[in-house]
C-alpha positions as semicolon CSV with decimal commas, in nm:
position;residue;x (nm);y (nm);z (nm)
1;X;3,856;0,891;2,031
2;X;3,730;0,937;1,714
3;X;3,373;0,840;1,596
4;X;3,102;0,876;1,327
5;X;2,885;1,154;1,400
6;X;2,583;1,083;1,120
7;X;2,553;0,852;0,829
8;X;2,281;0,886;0,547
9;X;2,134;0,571;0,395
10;X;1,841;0,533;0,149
11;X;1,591;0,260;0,208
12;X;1,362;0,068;0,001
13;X;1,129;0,064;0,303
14;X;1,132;0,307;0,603
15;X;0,911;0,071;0,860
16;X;1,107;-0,212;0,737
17;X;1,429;-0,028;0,825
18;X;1,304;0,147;1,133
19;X;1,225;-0,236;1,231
20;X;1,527;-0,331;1,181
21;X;1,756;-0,075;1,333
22;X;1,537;-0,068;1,679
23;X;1,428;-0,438;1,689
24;X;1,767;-0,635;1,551
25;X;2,007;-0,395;1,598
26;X;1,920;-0,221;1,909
27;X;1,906;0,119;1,802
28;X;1,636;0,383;1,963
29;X;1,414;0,601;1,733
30;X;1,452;0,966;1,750
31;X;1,303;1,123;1,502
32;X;1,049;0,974;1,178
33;X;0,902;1,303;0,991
34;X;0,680;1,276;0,686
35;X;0,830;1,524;0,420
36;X;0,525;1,536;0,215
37;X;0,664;1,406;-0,096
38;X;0,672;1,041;-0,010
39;X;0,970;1,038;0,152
40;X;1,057;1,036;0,560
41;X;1,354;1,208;0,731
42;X;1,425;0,888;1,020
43;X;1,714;0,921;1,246
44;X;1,821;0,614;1,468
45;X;2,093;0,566;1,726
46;X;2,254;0,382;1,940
47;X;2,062;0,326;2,269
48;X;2,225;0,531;2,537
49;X;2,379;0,764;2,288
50;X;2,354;1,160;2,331
């Protein structure tokens, strides 16, 4: 079956989206690192997903 493996979005706010994507969506947080430069690698997925 096929399926999307990863999808890259920017955001305005990354605590905004993270709230989003875990609280309305459902999604579980895997990763939030602090790059340094003001930016944040965040991944998200669905819960139960590998």
């Amino acid at each position: 079956m096929p399926s999307i493996a990863l999808v890259t979005l920017v955001v305005r706010d990354y605590d905004e989206a993270i709230a989003f994507y875990t609280d309305a969506v459902g999604f579980d947080l895997v990763e939030d690192t602090d790059r340094g430069d003001g930016t944040r690698w965040v991944v998200v997925r669905p819960r139960g997903a590998a």
